[in-house]
C-alpha positions in Angstrom: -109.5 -128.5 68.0 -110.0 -132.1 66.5 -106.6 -133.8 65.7 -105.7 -134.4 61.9 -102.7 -136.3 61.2 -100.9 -139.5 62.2 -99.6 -141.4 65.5 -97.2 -144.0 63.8 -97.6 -147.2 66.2 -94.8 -150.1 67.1 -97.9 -152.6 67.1 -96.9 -155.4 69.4 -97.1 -159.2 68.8 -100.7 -160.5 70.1 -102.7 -157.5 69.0 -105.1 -156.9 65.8 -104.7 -153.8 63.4 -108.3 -153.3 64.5 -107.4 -153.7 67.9 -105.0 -150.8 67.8 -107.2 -148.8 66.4 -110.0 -148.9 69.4 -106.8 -148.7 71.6 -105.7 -145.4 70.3 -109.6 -144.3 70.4 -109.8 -144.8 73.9 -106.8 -142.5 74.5 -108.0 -139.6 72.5 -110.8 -140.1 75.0 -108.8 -140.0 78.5 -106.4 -137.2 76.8 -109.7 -135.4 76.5 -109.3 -135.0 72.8 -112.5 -133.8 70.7 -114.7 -137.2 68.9 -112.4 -138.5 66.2 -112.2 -140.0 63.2 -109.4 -143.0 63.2 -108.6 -145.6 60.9 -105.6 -147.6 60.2 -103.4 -147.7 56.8 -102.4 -151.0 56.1 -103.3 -154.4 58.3 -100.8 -156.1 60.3 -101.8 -159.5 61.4 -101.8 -160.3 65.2 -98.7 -162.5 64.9 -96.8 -159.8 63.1 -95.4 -156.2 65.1 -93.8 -153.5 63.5 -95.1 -150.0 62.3 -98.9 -149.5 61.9 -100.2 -145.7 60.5 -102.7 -144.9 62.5 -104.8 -142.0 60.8 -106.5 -139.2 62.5 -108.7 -137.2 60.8 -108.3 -135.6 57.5 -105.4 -138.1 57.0 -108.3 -140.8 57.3 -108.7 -139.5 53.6 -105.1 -140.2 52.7 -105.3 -144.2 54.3 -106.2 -145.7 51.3 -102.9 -144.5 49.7 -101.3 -146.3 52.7 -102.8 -149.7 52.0 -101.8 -149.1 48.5 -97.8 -148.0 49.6 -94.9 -150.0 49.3 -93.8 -151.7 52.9 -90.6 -153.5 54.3 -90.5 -156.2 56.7 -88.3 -158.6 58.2 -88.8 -162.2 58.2 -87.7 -165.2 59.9 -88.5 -168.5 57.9 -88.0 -172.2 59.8 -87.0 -174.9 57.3 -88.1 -178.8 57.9 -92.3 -177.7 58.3 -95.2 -176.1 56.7 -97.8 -174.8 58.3 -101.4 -174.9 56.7 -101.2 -171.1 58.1 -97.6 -170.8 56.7 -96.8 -168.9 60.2 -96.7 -170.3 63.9 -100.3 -170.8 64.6 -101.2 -173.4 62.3 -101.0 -177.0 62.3 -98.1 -178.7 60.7 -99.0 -180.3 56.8 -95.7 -181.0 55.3 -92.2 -182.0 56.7 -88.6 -182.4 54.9 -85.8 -183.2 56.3 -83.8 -181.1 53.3 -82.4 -177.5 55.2 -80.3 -175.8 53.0 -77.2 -173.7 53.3 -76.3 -170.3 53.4 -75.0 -170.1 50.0 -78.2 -172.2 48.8 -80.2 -169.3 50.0 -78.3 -166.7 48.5 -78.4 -168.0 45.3 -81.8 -168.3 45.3 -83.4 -165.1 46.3 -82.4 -163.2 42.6 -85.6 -165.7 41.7 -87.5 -163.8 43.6 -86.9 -160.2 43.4 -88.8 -158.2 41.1 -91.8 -159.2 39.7 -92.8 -162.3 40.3 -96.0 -164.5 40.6 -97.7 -165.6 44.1 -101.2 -167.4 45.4 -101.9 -165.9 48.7 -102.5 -168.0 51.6 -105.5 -169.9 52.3 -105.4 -168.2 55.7 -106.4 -164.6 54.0 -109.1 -161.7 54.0 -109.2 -162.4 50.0 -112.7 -162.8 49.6 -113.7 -166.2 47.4 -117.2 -166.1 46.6 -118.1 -163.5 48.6 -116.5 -165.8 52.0 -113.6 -164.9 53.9 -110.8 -167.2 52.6 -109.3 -167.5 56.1 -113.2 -168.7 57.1 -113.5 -170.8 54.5 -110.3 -172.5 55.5 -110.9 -172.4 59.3 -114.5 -174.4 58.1 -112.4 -177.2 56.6 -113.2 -176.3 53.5 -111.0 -176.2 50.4 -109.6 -173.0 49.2 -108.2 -172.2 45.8 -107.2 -168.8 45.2 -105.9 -167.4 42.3 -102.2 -166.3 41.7 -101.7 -162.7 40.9 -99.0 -160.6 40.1 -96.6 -158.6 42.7 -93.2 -157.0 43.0 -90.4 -157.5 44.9 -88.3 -154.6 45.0 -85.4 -156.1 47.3 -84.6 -159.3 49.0 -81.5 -160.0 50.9 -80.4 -162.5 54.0 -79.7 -160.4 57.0 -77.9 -161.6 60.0 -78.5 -159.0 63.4 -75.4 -160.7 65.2 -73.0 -159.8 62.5 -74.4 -156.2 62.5 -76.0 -157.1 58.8 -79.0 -155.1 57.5 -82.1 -153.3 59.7 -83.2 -156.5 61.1 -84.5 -156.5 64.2 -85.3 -160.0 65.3 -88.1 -160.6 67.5 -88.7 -163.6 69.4 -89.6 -166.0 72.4 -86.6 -167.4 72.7 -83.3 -165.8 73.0 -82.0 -165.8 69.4 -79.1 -167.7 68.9 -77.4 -167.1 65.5 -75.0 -170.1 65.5 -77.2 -172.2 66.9 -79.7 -171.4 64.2 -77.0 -171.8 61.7 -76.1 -175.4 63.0 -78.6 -178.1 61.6 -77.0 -180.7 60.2 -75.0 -179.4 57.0 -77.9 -176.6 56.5 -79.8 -173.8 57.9 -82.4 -174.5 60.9 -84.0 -171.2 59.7 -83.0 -167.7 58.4 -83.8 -164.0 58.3 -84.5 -162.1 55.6 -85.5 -158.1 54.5 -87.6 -157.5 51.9 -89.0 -154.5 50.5 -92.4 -155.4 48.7 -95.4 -153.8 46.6 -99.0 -153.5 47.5 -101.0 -156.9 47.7 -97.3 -159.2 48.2 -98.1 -161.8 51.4 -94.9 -162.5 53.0 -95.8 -166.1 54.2 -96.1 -167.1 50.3 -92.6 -165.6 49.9 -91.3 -167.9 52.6 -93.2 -171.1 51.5 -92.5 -170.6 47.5 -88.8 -169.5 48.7 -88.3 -172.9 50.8 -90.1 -175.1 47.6 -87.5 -173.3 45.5 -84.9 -174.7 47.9 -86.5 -177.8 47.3 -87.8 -178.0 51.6 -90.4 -176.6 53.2 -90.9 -173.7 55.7 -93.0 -171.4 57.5 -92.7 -168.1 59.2 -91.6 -167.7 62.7 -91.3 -163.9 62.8 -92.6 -161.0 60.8 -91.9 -157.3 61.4 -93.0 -154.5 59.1 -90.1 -151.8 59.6 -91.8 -149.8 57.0 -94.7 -148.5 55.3 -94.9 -145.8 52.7 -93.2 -142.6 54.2 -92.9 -144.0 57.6 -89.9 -145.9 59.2 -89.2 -147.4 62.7 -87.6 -144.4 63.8 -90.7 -142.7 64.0 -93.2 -145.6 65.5 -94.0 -145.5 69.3 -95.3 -148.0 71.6 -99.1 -148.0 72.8 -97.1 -147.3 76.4 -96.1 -144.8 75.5 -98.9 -143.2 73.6 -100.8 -144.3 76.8 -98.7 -141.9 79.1 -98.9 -139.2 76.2 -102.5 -139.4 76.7 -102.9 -139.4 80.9 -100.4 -136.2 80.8 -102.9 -134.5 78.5 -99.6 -134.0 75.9 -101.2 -136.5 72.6 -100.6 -134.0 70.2 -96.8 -134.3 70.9 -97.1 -137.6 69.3 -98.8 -136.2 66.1 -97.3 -136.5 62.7 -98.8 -134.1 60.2 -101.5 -134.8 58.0 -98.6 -134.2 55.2 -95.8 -136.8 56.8 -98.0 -139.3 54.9 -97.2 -137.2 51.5 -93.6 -137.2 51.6 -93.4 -138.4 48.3 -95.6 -135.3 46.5 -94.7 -132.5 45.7 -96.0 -129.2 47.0 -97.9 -126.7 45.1 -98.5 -123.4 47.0 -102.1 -121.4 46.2 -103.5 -117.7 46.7 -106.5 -118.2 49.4 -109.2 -117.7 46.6 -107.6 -120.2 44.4 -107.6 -122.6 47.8 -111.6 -121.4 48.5 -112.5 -122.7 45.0 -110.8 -126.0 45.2 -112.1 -126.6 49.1 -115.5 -126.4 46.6 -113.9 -129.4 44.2 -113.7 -126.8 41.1 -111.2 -127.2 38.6 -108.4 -124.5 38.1 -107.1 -123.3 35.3 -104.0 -121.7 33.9 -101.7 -122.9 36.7 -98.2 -124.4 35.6 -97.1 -127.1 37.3 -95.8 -130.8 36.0 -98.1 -133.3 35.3 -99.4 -135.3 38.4 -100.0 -135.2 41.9 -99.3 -132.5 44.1 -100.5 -131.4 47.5 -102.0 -127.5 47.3 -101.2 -125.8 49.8 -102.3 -122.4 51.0 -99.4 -121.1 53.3 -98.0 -123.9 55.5 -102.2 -125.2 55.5 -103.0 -128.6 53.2 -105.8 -127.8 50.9 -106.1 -130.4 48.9 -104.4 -133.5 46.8 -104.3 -132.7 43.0 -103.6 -134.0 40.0 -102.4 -131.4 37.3 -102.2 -132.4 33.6 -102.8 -130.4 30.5 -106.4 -130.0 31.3 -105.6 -127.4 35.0 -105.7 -129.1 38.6 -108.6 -131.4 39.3 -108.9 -132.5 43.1 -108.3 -136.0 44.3 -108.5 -135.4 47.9 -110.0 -132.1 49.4 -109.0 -131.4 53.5 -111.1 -129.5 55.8 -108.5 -127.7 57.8 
């Protein structure tokens, strides 16, 4: 029986969203699982680690809601350089000697929580003029990209040696919190959480949050500890996926196809009211509040619906 549902991955540094994906195919293969659909819901960029959904499936249909989900990462900006990547593989552009302090930084995050105004980085998949920006910018070539509109639901400072906040600092050198806290009469660099709406690019957080703080900065670590429903808790390495697979025992590390629906309510149908909207009719007559739901027939997923004053209209049907 194919697999439908998701294996929640602890992507490590060095490895592409995509890259995880053929990864996870090629295990489905040595576990001996049946040809499956996979795709991924939400890119994480090769510098970056942290939890990437990895859909199986019928929950292939449902990644498109994960791209659009809210997600949380952690985030270590360095003060004193800009990158023209705004991360640690570009080249250096701009320098300050201006690190601020502790309190500085404090003050300034209310500025950016809510919603706010951003251009994404040159170094992007945003397409400009039907070019990769990040292609465009690799070329040489000027890039101007528009700003648009994003939220910022949270944004706090979070320091892992003082037991402040999820963070969980990542890097290739032992992290030293004083040290990093000793730079003159200012911050060498500093950690933040933030919890952020679809379409928000972290690195243009940290370089309009270090020009607000009247320096420049760029980001040194990145770690998405959340996306949509999912949290850390549940992630697992590609190790350990890998010995999941070679002991034949993959589908241990299955979430449900509905884990990735945590968020909608249920709405349970008789098996001829599931048959006609496995079809994609409409029903009629059924009271339930205005919205989505996920039909159900028994403990089986049916289908993703929206009811209004007009019956239940399918969004998403699953064959299960």
């Amino acid at each position: 029986m194919a697999l439908n549902g998701w294996i929640i991955i602890d992507k490590p540094i060095g490895l592409g969203s995509t890259q995880a994906v053929g990864a996870v195919k090629r295990m489905l293969r040595e576990a001996g699982e049946p040809k499956t659909k996979v795709g991924h819901g939400g890119t994480l960029d090769p510098l970056a680690s942290g939890i990437l959904p990895i859909a199986l499936g019928e929950a292939t249909k449902l990644a498109g809601r994960m791209l659009d989900a809210t997600k949380s990462y952690d985030f270590t900006i360095r003060f004193g350089e800009e990158t023209d990547t705004l991360d640690l593989e570009g080249k250096v552009i701009a320098t300050s000697d201006v690190h601020p302090s502790q309190d500085e930084v404090d003050a300034i995050l209310p500025r950016f929580t809510g919603p706010i105004e951003q251009v994404p980085p040159a170094f992007s998949a945003l397409k400009v003029d039907g070019e990769r920006a990040y292609d465009l910018a690799r070329a040489g070539k000027e890039v101007e990209l528009k700003s648009r509109s994003v939220t910022v639901h949270s944004l706090s400072t979070c320091r892992p040696s003082e037991g402040w906040g999820p963070c969980q600092v990542e890097k290739t050198e032992p992290y030293d919190m004083d040290a990093s806290l000793r730079w003159h009469d200012g911050l060498r660099e500093i950690t933040l959480s933030a919890t952020v709406s679809k379409g928000t690019y972290i690195r243009s957080l940290a370089r309009d949050i270090s020009h607000a703080l009247g320096t420049v900065g760029h980001v040194t670590m990145l770690r998405r500890t959340k996306a949509g429903p999912f949290a850390l808790n549940q992630a697992i390495s590609l190790d350990f996926l890998q010995d999941a697979a070679k002991a034949r025992r993959l589908t241990e590390t299955v979430l449900p196809l509905e884990a990735g629906l945590d968020d909608i309510p249920g709405l349970p149908v008789t098996p001829e009211q599931a048959k006609l909207l496995r079809h994609g009719q409409q029903l009629f007559g059924i009271p339930a509040v205005p919205g989505l739901h996920l039909a159900t027939d028994g403990e089986t997923p049916v289908a993703l619906v929206e009811a209004s004053d007009d019956g239940l209209r399918v969004v998403r049907g699953f064959n299960l």
